[in-house]
N, C-alpha and C positions, 0 to 999 in steps of 0.2 A: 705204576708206570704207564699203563694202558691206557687209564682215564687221565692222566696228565696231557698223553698225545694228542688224544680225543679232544681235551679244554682248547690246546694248542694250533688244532687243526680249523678249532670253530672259528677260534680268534681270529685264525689268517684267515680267512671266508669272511666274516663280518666287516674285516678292512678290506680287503677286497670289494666285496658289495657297497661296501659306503664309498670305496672311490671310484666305482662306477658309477654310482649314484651322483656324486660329485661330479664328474666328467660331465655324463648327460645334463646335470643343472645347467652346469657350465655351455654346454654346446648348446640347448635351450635359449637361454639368456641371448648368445652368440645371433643365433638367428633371426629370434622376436624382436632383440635390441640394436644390434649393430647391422646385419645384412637384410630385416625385416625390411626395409623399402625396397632397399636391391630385388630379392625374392616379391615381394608384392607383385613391383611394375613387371616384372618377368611373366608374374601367373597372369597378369591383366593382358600382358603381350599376345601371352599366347590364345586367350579366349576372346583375342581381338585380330580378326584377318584385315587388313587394310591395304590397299590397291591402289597405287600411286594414278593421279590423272595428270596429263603431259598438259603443262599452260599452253596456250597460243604465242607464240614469241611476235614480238612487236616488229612494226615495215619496217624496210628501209627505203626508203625515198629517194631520188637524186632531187637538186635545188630548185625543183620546179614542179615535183609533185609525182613524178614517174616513181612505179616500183621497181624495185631493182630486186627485195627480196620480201619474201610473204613466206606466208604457212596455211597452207592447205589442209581440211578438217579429216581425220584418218580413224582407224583402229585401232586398240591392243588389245591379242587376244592372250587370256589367263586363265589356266585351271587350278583347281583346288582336287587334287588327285583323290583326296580320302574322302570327296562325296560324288565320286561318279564309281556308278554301280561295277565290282568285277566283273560281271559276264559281257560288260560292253566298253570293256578300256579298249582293248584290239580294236573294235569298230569305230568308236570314235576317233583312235589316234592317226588310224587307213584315212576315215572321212577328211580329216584337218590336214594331211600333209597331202592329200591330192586339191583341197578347196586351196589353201595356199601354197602350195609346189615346195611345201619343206620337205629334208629328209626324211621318211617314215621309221628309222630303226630308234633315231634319236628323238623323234615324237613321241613314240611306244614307251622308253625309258622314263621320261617325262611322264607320262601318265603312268605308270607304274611304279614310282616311287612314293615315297611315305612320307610327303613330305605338304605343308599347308597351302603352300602356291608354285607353280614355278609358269613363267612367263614362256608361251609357244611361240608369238611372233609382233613384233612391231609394225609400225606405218602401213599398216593393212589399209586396202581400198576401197573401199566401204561395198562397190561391187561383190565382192569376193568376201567379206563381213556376211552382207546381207545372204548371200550363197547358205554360207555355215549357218544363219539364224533359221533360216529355214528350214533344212535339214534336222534339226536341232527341234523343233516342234513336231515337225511329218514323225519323230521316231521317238516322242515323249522323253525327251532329255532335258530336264528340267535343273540341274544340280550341277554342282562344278566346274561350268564352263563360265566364264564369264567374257564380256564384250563391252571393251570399254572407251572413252573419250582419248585422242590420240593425236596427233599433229605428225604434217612432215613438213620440211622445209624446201622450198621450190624458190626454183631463179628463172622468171621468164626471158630472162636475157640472153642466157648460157654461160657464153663467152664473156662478157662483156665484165669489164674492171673485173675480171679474177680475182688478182693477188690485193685489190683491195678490200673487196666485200667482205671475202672469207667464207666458210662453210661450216654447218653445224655435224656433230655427229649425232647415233642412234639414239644418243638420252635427250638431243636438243640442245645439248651446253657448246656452243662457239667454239670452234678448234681454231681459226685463222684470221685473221687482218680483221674489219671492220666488226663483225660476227663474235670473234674472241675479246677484242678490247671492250667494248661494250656489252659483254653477255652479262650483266649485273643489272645493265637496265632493261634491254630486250627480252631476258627468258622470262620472267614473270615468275608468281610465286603456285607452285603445284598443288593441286587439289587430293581430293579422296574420296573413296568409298568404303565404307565401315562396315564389318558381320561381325559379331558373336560366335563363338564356337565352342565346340568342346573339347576337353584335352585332346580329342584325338582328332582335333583341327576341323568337324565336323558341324555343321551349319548348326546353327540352333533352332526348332520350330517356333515358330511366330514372334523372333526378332527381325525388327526393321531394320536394313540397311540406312546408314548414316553418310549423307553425303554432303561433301565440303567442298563447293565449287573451285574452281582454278582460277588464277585473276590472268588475264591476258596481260604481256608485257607493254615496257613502253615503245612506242615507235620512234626513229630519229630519220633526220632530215639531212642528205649530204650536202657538203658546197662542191660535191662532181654533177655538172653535166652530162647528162645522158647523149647529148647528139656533139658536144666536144670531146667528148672521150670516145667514142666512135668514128668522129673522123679523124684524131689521132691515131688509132688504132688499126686504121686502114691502111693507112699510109705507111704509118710505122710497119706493118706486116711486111708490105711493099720494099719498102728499104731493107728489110732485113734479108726478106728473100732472092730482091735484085743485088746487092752488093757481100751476098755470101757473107752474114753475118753467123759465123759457127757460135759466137756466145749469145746473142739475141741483141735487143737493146733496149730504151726504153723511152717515152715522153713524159714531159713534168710542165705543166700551163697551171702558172698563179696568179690570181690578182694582189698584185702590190699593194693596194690598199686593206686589204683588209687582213690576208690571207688567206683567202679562201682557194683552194686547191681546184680547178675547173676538171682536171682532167689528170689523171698516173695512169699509162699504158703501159702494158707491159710485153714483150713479145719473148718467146711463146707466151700463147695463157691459155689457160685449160677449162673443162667444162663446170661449171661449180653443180650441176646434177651431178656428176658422176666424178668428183674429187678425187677418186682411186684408180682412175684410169686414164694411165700414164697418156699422154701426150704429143708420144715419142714413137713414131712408128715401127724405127729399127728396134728399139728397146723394146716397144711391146711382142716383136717376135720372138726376143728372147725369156720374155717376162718372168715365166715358169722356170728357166733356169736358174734364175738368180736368186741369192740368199737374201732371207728376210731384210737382213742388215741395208741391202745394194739395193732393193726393193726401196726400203725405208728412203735412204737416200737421196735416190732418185725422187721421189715424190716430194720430198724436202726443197729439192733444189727446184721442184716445177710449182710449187705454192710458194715460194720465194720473191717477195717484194724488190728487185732490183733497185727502184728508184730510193728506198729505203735501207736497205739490208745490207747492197754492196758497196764497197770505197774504190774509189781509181784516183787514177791522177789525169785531172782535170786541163792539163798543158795550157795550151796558149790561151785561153776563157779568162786563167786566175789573172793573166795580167791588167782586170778589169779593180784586182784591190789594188796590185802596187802603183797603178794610176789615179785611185780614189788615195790611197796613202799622200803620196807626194802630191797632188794639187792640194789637199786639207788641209799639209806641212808649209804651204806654200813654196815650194823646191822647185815648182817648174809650173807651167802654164800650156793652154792646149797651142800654140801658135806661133811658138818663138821659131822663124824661120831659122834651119841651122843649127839650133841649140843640142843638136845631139849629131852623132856620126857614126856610119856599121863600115868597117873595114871589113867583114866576114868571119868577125869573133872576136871576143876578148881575151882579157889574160888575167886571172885571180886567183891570186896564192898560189904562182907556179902556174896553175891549170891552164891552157885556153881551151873557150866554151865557144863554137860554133855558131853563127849563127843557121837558121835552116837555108839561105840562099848565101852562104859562103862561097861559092863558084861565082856569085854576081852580085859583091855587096851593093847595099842601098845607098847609102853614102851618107851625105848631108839631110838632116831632117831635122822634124817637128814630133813634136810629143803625139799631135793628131798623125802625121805621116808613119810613127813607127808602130801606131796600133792598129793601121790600117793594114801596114805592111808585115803587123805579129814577128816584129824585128826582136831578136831575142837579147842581144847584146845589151841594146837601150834601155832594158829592163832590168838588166843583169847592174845595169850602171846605176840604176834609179835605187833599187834595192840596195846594194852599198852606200846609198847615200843616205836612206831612212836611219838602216841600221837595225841591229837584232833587237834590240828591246823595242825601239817604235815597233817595227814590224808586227811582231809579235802583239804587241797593245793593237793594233788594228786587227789583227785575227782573232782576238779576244771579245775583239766590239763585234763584228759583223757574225759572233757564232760559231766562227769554226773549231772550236776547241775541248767543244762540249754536244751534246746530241741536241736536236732542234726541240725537243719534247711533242713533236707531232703525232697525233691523237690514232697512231694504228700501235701494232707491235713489231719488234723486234728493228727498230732502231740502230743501226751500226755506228761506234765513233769514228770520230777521223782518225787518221794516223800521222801524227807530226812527229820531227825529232824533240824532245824537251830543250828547250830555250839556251840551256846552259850550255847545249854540247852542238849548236849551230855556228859552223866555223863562216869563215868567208862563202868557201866554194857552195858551201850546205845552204846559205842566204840567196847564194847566186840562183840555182835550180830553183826554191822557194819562189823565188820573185819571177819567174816566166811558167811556174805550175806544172814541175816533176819534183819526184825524189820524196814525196807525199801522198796521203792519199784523203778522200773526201766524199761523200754521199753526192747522188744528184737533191739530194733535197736540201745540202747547204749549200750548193751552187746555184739552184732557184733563190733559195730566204736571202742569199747575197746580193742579187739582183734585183729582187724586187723591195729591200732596203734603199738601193741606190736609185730605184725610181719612184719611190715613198717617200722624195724628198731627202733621204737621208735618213730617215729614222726606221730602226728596224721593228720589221712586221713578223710576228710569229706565224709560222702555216699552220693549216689547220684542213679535218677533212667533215666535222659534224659542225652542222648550224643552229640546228634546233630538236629538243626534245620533246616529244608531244604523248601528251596519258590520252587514254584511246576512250577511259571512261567519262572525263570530263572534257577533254575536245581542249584543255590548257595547252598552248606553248611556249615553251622558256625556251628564249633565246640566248643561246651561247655567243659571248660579246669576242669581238676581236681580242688581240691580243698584242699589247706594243712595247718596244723597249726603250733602251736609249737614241738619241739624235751619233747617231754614229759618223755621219759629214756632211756638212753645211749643203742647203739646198743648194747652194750657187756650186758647188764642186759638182753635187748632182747633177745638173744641168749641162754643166762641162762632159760629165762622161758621157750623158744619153747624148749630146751632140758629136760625141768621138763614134761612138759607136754607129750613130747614122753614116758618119762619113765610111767605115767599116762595110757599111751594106751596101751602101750607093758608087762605092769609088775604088774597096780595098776585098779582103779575102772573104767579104760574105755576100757576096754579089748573089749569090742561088736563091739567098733570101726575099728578096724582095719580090713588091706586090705591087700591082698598079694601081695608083690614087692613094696609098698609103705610107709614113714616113714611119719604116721600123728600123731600126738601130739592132746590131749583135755582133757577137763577136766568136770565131771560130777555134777552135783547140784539136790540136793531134799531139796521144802522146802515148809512151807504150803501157802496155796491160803487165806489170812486172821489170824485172832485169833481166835482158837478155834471153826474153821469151818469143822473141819473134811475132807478138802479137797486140795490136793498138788499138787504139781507141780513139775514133773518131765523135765530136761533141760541135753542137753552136749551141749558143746562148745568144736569147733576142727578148728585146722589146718594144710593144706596138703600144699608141701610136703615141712618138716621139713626144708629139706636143702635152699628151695628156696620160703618162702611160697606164693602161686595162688589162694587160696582160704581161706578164714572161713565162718565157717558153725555154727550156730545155731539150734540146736529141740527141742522144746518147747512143750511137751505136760501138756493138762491141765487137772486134777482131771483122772487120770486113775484110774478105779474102777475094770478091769481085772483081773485074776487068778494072772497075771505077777508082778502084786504089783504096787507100785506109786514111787519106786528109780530111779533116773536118771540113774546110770549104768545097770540097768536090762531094762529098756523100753525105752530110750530116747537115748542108746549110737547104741543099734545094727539098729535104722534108719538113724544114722550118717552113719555108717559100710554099709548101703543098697545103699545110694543116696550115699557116694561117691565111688563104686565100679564101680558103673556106668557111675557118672561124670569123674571121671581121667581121666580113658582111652578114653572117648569122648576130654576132652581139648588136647588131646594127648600128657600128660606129661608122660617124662620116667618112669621107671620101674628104680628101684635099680638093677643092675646086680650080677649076682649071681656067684660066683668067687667057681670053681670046686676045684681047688689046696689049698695044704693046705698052711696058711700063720702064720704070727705071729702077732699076734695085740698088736701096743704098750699100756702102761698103761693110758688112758684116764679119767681117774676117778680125779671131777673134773675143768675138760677144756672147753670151751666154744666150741661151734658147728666150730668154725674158725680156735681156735687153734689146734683141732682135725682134720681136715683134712688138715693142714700143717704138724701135726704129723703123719699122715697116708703116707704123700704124702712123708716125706724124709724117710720112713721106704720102 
């Protein structure tokens, strides 16, 4: 029995051993065959230390060659803990947090850890570099510290187009507006420097470091001016802070042909050196109290593109479609003396809708008389008469229903009702510009389709991309859609809206020697929020138009009131008095002798100066 157990015992051992044996083949096999790359690239990993180098991010230019943004040549400094000597971690880590004014406990940690690299500081100044390299030989430290190629990114502008440019963060990758949407082209592709080491992350004697340059990004080229978005920007300030603007406001200047975007202001705008430092004086007293979240927030809403970002309702401006709608339809014409009448409201579906001088209606008019007088009734009447489906097919053409696709981020839709569920009274509002909401940057593309001849112009804010190593530029081509209404409609409206400037509610606008057309809008921020929004829209110069202009102020609480023509026309009237004469557009000449003008009432801007011209 004794030697039975004994056989018994070996046999369970023998199987045992063989399926150990089996296991390990098995796990062998496992490693060599299936995880063997996995594990390879791992061991190669780790007896390779490599040290990212920051590219150069490529300019950014305004349309004339000015920098708006650069990169200035920096530091990073890194150590490799496991080749700097124990008896001089302490003094090193003292030396680096006094040479660059970091925290010393959290230095100390850093260099005391077990680990192949950990990065001490960024955008270092090469003053303060050069400090630590010095030190660094007076005390034969040869090992573990390295000092490497770096970039920071600098705005000599400050202020200037904020919420356009945008700003980079600590790795250089684009956090905002021009900066973020284009950081594919700008940042460039990252370099390296390559060591050998040993498992214990330890330099290897007499391998050569392997370096792999960085390629500098591409540069790009705006279609912003640098001295029109500054003198909007001045003025704009001005306005806001003369007429107690508590939401701020904004400017929006395009050229209609092509779309190139001259100028987006924004007010407030903040410093793009110091992107995290609110703006807001009251707020920055409380800064420290407030939760990260409201922290967060706040800086959200102060890097916040208004002219892009936010929707309003546009008021008395939009009545520039329901007038392109119905001249295109053929429905009405700019001159029929009469053809229209304001008792001081109408009545639809039950409702009656006010006009805004209901205490003193207008009475008998013109198509041209009730856009000069932003008569609301006339509009309300013109709109019943398109109809929801036209309507709507014009809002479809001119853009508003979809985002413009203009080249920054964070693009807002509009907000309309869906077509199906627009009753009468809902068409009514529609057609004089409440009960809606809309970007200032569809209310420019609107405008400068209508002085594009008709045909819609996509905006745009980049013109050209430029490689820095070959000196090539690729031009970014305009961008154009459909003929959305007949040139001769065009010319009808830019001829309404001069009479607008020269005779009706945008009087503030005007400039001497020059014939600009626009039209005024007041309308509230919300329902029953107690707070409006004053707006002109204009275009210069009638005859040839170079520009529209957009002012957008928000919630003016001022002595001056909250009307578009009283607060929002005379900063039109300010930025372009100044603009013109810089694009060096002519002056209307001023004819001394006396002449005879034929009767133009009626006639399109064309066939007027054909009649001018045989007279």
């Amino acid at each position: 029995m004794g030697s039975l157990n004994i056989k018994k015992r070996l046999r369970i051992m023998f199987f045992i051993m063989l399926l150990i044996f089996i296991l390990l083949i098995i796990k062998v096999g496992w490693i060599q065959f299936i995880k063997g790359n996995e594990y390879k690239a791992m061991a190669i990993k780790q007896q390779h230390l490599d040290r990212e180098i920051s590219a150069k991010r490529g300019i950014i230019y305004d349309r004339n060659g000015e920098i708006l943004a650069m990169s200035a040549s920096t530091e990073m400094i890194t150590i490799n803990p496991n080749n700097i000597e124990e008896s001089k971690k302490e003094q090193v880590a003292k030396k680096m947090s006094e040479i660059l004014e970091i925290d010393y406990e959290k230095t100390l940690k850093k260099v005391k850890r077990n680990s192949s690299i950990e990065i001490i500081s960024k955008k270092v100044e090469k003053e303060k570099s050069n400090i630590l390299r010095q030190w660094l030989i007076e005390n034969n430290i040869d090992t573990g510290i390295n000092i490497d190629e770096d970039t920071k990114r600098y705005y000599p502008n400050n202020t200037l187009a904020s919420q356009i440019i945008g700003f980079c963060g600590s790795d250089n990758q684009g956090l905002n507006g021009i900066e973020a949407y284009y950081d594919n082209i700008l940042q460039g592709q990252k370099g390296s420097i390559g060591q050998k080491t040993d498992a214990k992350g330890k330099n290897l004697e007499n391998e050569m470091e392997l370096y792999e340059e960085a390629i500098e990004g591409k540069s790009i080229e705006l279609t912003i001016d640098k001295n029109i978005q500054s003198i909007a920007e001045k003025y704009l300030e001005e306005a806001c802070i003369d007429n107690e603007c508590t939401d701020g406001g904004n400017v929006v200047i395009m050229n209609p042909k092509n779309g190139d975007i001259l100028c987006m202001a924004t007010y407030p705008s903040y410093n793009l050196n110091e992107p995290f430092k609110i703006n807001n004086s009251d707020l920055e007293n409380v800064w420290e109290q407030l939760s990260p979240e409201e922290r967060n927030n706040n800086l959200q809403a102060m890097w916040r593109n208004k002219a892009i970002a936010d929707t309003y309702e546009p008021g008395s401006t939009f009545k520039l479609v329901t007038a392109s709608a119905a001249l295109e339809e053929g429905m009405t014409d700019t001159d029929r003396a009469g053809e229209f009448s304001c008792s001081g409201g109408i009545e639809i579906a039950g409702v009656r809708i006010k006009c805004w001088r209901y205490y003193r209606p207008h009475g008998s008019q013109s198509l041209r008389d009730a856009l000069m007088n932003s008569c609301n009734p006339v509009f309300i009447g013109i709109g019943q008469k398109i109809g929801v489906e036209k309507y709507y097919q014009y809002l479809e053409k001119f853009g508003f229903l979809k985002r413009t696709g203009i080249d920054i981020p964070g693009e807002a839709k509009s907000i309309f009702l869906a077509k199906e569920k627009v009753g009468p009274v809902e068409l009514a509002t529609i057609s004089f510009g409440q009960r809606f909401e809309v970007t200032p940057i569809h209310m420019v593309t609107m405008l400068s389709t209508i002085a594009n001849k008709g045909k819609y112009v996509k905006p745009r804010l980049v013109k050209t991309v430029i490689d820095p190593e070959t000196g090539r530029r690729e031009e970014k081509e305009p961008e154009y859609g459909d003929q959305v209404i007949k040139e001769e409609t065009s010319e009808k409206i830019l001829s309404m809206m001069e009479s607008v400037v020269a005779e009706g509610t945008g009087k503030g606008s005007k400039v001497e020697g020059y014939h600009i057309g626009g039209k005024t809008g007041t309308s509230e921020d919300g329902v029953n929020t107690g707070k409006y929004v004053a707006s002109f829209i204009g275009v210069a110069p009638i005859e040839d138009p170079e520009i529209v202009i957009l002012v957008t102020l928000y919630n003016p609480t001022g002595e001056g009131g909250h009307q578009g023509g009283g607060v929002a026309s005379p900063v039109s009237g300010n930025i372009l008095s100044e603009v013109l004469p810089y694009l060096e557009l002519q002056k209307e000449k001023e004819e001394l002798a006396d002449i005879k003008v034929p009767n133009l009432i009626g006639k399109t801007i064309r066939r007027s100066r054909r009649s001018i011209k045989r007279k």
